[in-house]
N, CA, C and O atoms as a GROMACS GRO file, in nm:
protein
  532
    1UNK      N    1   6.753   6.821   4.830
    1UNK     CA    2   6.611   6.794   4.842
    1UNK      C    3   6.562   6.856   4.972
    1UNK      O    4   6.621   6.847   5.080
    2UNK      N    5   6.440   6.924   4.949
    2UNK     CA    6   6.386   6.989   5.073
    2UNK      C    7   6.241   6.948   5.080
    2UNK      O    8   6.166   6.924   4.985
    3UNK      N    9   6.206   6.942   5.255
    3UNK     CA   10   6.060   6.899   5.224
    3UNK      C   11   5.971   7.002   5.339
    3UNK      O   12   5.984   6.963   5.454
    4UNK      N   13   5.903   7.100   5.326
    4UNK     CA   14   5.890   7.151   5.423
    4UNK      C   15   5.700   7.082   5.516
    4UNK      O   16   5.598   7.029   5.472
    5UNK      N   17   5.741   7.122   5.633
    5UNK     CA   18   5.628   7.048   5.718
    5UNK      C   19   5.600   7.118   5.771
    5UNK      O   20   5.682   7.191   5.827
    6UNK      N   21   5.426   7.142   5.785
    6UNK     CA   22   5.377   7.237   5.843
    6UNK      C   23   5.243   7.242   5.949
    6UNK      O   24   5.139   7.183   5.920
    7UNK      N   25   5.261   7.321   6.078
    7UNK     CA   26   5.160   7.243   6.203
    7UNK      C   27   5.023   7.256   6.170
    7UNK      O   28   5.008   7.378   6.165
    8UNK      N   29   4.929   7.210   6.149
    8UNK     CA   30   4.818   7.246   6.108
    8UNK      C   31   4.709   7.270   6.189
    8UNK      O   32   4.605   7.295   6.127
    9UNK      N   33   4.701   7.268   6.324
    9UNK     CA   34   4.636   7.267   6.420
    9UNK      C   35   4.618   7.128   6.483
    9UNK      O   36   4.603   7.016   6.432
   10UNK      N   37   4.626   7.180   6.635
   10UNK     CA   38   4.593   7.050   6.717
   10UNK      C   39   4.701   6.977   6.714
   10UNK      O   40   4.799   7.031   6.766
   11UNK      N   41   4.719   6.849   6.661
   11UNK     CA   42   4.787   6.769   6.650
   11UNK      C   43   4.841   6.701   6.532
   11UNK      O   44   4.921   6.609   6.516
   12UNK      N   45   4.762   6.787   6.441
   12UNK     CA   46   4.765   6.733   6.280
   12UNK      C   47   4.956   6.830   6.246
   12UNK      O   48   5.018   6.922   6.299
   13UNK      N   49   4.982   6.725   6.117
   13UNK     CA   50   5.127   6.782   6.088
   13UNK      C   51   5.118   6.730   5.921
   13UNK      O   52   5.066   6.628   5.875
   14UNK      N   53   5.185   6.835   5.855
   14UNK     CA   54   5.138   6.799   5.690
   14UNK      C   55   5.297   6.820   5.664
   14UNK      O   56   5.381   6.897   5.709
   15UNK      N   57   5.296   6.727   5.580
   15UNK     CA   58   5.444   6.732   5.506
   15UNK      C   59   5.433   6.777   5.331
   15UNK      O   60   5.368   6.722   5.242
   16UNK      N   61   5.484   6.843   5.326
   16UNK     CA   62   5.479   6.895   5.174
   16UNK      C   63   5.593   6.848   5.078
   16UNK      O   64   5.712   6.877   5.094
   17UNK      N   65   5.552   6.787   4.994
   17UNK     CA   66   5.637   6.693   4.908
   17UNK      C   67   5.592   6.726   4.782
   17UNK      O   68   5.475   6.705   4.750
   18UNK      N   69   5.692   6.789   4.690
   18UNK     CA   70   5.620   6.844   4.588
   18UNK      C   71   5.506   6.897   4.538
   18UNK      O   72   5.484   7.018   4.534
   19UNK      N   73   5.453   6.838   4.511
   19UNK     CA   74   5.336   6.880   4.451
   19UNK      C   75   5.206   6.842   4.562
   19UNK      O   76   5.097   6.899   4.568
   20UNK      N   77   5.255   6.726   4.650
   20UNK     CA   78   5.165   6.668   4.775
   20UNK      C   79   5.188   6.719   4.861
   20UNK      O   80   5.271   6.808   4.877
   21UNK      N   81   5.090   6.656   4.961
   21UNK     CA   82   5.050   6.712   5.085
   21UNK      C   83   5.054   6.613   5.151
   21UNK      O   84   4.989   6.535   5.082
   22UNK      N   85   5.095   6.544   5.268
   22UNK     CA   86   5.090   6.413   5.345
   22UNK      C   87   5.042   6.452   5.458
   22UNK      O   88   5.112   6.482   5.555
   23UNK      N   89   4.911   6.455   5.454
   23UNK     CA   90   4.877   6.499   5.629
   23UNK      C   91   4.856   6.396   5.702
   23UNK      O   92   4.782   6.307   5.660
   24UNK      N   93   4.927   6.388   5.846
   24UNK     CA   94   4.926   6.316   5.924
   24UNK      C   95   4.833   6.390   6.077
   24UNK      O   96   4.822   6.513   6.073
   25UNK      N   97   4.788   6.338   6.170
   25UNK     CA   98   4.763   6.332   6.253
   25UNK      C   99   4.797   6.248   6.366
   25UNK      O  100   4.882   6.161   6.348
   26UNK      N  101   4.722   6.265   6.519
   26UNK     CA  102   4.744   6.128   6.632
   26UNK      C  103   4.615   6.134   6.635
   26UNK      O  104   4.529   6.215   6.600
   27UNK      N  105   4.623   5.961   6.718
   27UNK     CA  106   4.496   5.931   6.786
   27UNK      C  107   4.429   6.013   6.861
   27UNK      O  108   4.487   6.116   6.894
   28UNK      N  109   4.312   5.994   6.901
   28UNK     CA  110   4.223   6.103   7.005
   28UNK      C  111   4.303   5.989   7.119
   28UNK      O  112   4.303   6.041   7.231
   29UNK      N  113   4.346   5.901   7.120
   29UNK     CA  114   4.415   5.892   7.300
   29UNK      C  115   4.532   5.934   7.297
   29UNK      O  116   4.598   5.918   7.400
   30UNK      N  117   4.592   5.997   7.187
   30UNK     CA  118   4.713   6.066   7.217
   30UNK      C  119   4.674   6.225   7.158
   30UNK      O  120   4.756   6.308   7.117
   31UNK      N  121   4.543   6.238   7.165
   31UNK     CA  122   4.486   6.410   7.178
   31UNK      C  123   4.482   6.445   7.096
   31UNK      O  124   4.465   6.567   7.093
   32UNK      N  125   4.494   6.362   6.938
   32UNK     CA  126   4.467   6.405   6.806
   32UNK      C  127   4.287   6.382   6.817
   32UNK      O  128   4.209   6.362   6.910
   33UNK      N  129   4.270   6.398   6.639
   33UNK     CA  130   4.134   6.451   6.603
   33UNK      C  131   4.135   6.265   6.534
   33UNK      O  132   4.027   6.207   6.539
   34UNK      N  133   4.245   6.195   6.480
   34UNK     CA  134   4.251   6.042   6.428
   34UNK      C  135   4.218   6.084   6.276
   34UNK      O  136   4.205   5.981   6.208
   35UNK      N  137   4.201   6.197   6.202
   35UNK     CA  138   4.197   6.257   6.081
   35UNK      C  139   4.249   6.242   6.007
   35UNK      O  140   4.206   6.299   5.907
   36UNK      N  141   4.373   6.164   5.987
   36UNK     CA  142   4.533   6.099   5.876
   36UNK      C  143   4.564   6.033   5.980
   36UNK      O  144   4.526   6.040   6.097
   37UNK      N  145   4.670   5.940   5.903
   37UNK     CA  146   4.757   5.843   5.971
   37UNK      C  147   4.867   5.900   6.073
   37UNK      O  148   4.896   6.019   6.078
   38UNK      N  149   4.918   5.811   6.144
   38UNK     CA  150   5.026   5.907   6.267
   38UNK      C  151   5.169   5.862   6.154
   38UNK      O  152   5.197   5.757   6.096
   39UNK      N  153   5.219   5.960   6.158
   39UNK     CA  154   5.342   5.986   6.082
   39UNK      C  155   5.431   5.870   6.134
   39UNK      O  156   5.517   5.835   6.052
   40UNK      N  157   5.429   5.810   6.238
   40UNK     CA  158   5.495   5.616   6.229
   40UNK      C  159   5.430   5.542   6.178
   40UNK      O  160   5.489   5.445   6.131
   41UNK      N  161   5.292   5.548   6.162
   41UNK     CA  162   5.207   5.501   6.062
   41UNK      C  163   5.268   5.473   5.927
   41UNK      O  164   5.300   5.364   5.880
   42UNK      N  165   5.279   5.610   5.865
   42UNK     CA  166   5.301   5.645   5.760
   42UNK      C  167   5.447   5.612   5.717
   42UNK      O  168   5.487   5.632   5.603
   43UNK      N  169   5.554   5.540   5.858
   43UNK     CA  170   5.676   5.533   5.809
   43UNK      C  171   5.668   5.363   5.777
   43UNK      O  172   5.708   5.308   5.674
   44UNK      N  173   5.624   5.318   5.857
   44UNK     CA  174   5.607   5.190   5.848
   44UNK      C  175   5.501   5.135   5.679
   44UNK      O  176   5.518   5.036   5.607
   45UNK      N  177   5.432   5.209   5.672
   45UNK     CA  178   5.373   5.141   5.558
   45UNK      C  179   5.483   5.200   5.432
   45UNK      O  180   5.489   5.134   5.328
   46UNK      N  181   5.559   5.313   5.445
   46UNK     CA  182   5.639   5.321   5.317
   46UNK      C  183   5.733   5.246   5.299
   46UNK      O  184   5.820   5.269   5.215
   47UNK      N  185   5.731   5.111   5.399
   47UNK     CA  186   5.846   4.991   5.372
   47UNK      C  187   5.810   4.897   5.284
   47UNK      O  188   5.878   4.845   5.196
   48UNK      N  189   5.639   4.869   5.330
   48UNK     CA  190   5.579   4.789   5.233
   48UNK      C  191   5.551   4.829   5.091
   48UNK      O  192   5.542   4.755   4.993
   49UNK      N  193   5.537   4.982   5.099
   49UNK     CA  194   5.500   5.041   4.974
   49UNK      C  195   5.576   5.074   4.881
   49UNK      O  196   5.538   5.120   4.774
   50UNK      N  197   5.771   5.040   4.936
   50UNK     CA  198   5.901   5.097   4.833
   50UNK      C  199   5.868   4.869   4.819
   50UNK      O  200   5.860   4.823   4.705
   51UNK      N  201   5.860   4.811   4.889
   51UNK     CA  202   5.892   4.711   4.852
   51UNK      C  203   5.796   4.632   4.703
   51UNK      O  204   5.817   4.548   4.616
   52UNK      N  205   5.683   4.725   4.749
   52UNK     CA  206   5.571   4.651   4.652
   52UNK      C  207   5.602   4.748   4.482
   52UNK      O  208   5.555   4.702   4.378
   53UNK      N  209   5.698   4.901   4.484
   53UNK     CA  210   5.716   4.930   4.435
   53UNK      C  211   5.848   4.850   4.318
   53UNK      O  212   5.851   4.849   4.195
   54UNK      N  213   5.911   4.811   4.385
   54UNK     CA  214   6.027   4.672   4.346
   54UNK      C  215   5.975   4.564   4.255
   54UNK      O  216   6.018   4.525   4.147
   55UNK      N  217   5.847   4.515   4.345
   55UNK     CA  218   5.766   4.409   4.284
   55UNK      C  219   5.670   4.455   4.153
   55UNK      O  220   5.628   4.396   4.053
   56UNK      N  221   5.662   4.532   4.183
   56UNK     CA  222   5.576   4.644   4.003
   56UNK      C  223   5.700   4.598   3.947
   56UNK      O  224   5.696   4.480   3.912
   57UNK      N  225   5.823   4.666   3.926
   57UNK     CA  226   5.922   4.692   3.888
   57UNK      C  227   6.010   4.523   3.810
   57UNK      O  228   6.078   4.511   3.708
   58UNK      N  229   5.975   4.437   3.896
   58UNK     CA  230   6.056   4.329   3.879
   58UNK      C  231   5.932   4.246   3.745
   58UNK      O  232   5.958   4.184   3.642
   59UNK      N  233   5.801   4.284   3.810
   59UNK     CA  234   5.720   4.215   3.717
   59UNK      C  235   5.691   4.220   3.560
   59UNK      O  236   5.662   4.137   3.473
   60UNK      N  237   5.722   4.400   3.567
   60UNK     CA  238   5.719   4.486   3.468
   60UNK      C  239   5.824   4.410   3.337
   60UNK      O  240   5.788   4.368   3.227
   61UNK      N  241   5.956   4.412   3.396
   61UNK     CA  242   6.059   4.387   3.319
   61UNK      C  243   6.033   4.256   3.247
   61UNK      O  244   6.107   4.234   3.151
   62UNK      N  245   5.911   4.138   3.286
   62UNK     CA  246   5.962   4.084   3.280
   62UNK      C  247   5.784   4.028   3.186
   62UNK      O  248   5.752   3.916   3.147
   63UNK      N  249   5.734   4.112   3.182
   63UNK     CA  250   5.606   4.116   3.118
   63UNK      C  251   5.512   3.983   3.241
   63UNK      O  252   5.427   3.904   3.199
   64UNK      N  253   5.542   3.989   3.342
   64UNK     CA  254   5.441   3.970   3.441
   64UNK      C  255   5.273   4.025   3.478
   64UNK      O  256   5.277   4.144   3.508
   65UNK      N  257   5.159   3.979   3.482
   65UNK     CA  258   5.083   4.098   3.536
   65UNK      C  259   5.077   4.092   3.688
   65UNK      O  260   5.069   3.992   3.759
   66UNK      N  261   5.082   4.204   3.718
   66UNK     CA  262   5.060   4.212   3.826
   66UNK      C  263   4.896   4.237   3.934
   66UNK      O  264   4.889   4.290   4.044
   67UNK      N  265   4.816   4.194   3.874
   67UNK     CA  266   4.681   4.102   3.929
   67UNK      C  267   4.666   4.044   3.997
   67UNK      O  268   4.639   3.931   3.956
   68UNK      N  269   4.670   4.058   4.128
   68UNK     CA  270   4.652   3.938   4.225
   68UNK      C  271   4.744   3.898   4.301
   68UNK      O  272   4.754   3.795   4.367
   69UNK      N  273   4.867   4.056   4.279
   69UNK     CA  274   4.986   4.040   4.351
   69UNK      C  275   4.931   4.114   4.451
   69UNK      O  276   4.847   4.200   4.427
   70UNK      N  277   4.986   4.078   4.610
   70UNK     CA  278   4.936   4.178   4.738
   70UNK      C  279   5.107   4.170   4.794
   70UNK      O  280   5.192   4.083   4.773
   71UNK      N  281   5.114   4.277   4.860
   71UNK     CA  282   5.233   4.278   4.951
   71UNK      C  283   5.188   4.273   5.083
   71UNK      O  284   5.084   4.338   5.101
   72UNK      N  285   5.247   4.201   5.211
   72UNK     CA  286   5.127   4.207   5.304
   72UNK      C  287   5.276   4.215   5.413
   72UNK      O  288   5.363   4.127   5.412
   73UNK      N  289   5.279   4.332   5.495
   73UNK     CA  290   5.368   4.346   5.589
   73UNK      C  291   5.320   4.359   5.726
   73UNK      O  292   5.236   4.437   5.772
   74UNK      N  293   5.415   4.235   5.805
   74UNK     CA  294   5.382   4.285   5.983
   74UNK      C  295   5.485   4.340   6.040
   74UNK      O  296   5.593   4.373   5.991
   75UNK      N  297   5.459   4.346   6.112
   75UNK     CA  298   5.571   4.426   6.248
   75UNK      C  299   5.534   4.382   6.336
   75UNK      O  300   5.414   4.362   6.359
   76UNK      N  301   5.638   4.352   6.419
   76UNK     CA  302   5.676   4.267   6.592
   76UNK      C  303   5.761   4.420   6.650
   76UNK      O  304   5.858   4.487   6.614
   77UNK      N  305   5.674   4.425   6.744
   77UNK     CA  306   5.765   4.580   6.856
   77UNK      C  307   5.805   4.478   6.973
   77UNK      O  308   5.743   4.380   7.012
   78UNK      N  309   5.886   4.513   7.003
   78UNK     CA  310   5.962   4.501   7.161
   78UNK      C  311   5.871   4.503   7.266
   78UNK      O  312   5.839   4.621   7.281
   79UNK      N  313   5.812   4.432   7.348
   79UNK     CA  314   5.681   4.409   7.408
   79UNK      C  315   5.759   4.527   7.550
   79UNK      O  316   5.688   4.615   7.597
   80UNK      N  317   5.888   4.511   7.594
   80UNK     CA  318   5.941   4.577   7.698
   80UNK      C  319   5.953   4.753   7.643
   80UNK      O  320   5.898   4.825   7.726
   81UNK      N  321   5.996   4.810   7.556
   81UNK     CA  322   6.033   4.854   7.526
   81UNK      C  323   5.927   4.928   7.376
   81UNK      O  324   5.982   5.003   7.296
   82UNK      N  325   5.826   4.903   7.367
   82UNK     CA  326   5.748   4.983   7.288
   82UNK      C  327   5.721   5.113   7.256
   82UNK      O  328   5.727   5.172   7.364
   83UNK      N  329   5.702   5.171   7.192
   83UNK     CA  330   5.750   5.152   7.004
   83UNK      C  331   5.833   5.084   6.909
   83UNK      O  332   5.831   5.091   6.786
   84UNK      N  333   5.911   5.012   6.990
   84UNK     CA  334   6.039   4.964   6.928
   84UNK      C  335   6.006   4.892   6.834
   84UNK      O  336   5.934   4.795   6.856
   85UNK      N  337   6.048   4.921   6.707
   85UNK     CA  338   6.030   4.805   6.570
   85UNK      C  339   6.149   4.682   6.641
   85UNK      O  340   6.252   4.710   6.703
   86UNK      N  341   6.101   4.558   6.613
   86UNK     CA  342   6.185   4.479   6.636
   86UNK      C  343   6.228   4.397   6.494
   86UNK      O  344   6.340   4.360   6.457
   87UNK      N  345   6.095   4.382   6.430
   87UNK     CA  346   6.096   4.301   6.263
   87UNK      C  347   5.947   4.327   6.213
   87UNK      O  348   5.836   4.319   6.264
   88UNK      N  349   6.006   4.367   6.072
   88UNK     CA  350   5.924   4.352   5.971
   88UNK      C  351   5.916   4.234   5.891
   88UNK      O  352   6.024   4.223   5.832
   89UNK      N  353   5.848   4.152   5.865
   89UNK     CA  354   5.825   4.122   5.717
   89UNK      C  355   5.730   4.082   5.682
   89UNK      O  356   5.622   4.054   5.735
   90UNK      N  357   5.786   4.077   5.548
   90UNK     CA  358   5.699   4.115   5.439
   90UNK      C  359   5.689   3.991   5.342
   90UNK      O  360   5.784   3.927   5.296
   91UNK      N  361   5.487   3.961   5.307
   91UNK     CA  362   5.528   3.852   5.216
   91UNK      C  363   5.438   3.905   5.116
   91UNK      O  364   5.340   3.978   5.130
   92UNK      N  365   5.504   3.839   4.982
   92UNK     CA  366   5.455   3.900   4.848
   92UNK      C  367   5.358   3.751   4.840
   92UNK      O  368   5.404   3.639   4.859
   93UNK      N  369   5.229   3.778   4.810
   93UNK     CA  370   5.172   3.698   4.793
   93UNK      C  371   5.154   3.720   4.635
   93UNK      O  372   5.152   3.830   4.578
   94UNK      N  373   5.140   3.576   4.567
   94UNK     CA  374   5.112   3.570   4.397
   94UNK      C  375   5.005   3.442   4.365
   94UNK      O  376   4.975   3.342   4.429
   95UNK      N  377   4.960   3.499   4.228
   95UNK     CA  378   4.856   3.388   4.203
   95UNK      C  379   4.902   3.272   4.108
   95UNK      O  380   4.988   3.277   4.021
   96UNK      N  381   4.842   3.192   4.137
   96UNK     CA  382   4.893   3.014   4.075
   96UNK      C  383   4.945   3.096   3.977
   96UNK      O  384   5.060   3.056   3.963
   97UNK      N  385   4.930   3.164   3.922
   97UNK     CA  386   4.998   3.172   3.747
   97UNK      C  387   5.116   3.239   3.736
   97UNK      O  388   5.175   3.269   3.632
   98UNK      N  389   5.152   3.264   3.865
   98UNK     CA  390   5.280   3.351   3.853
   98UNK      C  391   5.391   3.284   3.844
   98UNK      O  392   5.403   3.234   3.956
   99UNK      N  393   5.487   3.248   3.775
   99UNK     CA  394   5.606   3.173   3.702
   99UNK      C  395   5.651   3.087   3.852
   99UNK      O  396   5.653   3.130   3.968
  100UNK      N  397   5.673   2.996   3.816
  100UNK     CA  398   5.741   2.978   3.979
  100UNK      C  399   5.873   2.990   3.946
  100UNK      O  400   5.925   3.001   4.057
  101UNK      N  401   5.961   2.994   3.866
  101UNK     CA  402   6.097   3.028   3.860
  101UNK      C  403   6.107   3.144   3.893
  101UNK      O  404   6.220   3.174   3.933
  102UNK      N  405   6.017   3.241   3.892
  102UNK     CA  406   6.069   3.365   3.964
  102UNK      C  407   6.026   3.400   4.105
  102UNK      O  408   6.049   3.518   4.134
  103UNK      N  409   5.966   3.321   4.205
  103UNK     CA  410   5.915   3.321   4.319
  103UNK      C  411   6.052   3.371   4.440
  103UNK      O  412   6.064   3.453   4.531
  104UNK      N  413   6.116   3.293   4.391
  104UNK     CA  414   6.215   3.366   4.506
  104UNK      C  415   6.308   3.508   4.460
  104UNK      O  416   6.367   3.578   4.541
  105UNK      N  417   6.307   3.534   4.300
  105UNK     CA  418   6.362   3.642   4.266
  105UNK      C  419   6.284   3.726   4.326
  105UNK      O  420   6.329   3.793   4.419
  106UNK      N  421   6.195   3.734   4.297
  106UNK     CA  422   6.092   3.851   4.322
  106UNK      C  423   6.066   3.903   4.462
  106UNK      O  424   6.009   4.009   4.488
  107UNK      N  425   6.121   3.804   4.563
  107UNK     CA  426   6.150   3.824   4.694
  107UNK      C  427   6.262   3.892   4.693
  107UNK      O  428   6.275   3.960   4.795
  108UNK      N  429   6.372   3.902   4.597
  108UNK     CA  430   6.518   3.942   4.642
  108UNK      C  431   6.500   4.060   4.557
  108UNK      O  432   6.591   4.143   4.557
  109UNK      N  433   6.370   4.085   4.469
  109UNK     CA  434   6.399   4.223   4.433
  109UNK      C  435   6.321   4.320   4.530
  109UNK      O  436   6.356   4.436   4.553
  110UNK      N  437   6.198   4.248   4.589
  110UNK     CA  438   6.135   4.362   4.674
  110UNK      C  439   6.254   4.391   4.817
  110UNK      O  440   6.240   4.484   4.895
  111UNK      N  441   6.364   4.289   4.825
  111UNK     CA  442   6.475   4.313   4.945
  111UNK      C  443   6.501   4.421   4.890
  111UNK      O  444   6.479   4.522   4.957
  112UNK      N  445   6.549   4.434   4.772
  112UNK     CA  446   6.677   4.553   4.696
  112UNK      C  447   6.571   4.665   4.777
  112UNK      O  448   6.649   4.707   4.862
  113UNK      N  449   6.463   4.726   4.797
  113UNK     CA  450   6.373   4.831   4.873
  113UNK      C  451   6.482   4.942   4.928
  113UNK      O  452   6.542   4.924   5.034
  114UNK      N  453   6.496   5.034   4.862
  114UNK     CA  454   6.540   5.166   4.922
  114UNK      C  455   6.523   5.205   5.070
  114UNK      O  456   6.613   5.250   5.140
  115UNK      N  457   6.408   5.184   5.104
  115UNK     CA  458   6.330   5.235   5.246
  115UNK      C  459   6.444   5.140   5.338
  115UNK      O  460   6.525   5.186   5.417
  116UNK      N  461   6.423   4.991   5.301
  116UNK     CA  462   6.498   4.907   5.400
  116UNK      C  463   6.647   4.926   5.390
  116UNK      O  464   6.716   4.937   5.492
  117UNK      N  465   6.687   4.930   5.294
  117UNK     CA  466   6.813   4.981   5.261
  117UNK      C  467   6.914   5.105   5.396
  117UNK      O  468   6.998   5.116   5.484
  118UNK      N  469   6.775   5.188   5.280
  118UNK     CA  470   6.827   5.337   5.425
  118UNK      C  471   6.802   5.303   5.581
  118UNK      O  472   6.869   5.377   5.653
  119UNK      N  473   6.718   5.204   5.656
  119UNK     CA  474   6.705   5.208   5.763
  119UNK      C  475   6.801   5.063   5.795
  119UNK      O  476   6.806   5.048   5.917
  120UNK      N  477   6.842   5.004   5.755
  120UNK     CA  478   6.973   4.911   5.749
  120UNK      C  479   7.104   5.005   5.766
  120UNK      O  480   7.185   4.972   5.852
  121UNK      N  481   7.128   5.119   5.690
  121UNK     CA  482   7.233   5.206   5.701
  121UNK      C  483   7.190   5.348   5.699
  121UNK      O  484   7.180   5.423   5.602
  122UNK      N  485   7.156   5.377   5.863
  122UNK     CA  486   7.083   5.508   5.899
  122UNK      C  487   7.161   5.652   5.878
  122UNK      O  488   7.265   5.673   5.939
  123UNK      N  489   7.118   5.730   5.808
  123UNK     CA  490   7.154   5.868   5.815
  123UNK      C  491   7.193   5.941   5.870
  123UNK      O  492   7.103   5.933   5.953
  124UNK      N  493   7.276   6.045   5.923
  124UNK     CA  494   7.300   6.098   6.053
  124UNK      C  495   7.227   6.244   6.008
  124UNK      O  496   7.223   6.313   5.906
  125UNK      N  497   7.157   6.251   6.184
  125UNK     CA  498   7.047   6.318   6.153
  125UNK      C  499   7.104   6.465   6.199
  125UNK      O  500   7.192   6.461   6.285
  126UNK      N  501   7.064   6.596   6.152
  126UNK     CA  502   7.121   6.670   6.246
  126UNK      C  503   6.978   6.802   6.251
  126UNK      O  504   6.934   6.852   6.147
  127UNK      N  505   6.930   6.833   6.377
  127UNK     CA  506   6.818   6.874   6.437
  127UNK      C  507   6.830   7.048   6.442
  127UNK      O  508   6.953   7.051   6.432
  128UNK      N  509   6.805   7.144   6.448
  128UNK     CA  510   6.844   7.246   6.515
  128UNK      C  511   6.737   7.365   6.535
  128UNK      O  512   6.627   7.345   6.483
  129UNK      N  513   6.752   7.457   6.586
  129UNK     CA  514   6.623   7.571   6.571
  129UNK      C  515   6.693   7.704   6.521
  129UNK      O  516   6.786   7.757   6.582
  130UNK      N  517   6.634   7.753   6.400
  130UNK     CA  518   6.651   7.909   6.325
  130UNK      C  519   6.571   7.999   6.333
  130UNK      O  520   6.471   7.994   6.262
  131UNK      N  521   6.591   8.115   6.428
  131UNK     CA  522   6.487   8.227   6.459
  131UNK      C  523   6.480   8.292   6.296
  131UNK      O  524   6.559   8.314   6.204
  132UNK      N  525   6.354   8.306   6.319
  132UNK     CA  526   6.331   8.394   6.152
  132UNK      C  527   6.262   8.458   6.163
  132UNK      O  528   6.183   8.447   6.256
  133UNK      N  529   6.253   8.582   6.054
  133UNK     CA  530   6.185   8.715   6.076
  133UNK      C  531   6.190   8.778   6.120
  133UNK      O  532   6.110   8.871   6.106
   0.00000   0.00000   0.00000
């Protein structure tokens, strides 16, 4: 899998993902234009968004609707040490009608989350620069 990313001026940075385009930017106090989300932005909400993807998934199987389901995620940073993620979580909120026998499954399927998964057991990253042309 390849994803190529490309500088777009200023401060803006677009990631190309198939068929998409994920443009990110920074704040104007960190000298962006604030035009897209800042690409930690964008990492942090794809925790909530593989998890709420789980919760489609768990509801689906099970002829649930999913109406009135919200996924609602915080984050606590390291007050010394900022940026630091310290904890996420995440609560699936549901409406009176949602089974209560499945209230805590549905918590253990949005856990199963890929995103959290991979950042539970991190990748080894490897960086480098290729002169071209």
């Amino acid at each position: 899998m390849e994803f190529k990313v490309s500088l777009s001026g200023n401060k803006r940075v677009d990631a190309h993902v198939g068929q998409f385009v994920i443009k990110t930017d920074q704040s104007v106090d960190a000298g962006g234009d604030a035009s897209a989300p800042e690409p930690f932005a964008l990492f942090l909400a794809s925790i909530g968004a593989c998890a709420g993807v789980y919760v489609v998934y768990f509801c689906q199987a099970r002829d649930i609707p999913t109406e009135g389901i919200e996924v609602i995620q915080r984050m606590d940073f390291d007050p010394e040490s900022s940026p630091r993620l310290q904890k996420v979580t995440i609560e699936i909120r549901v409406p009176p009608t949602f089974p209560e026998k499945y209230l805590q499954a549905v918590a253990r399927a949005a856990s199963n989350c890929a995103v959290k998964k991979t950042i539970l057991n991190p990748p080894e990253f490897d960086v480098n620069t290729v002169v071209v042309g």
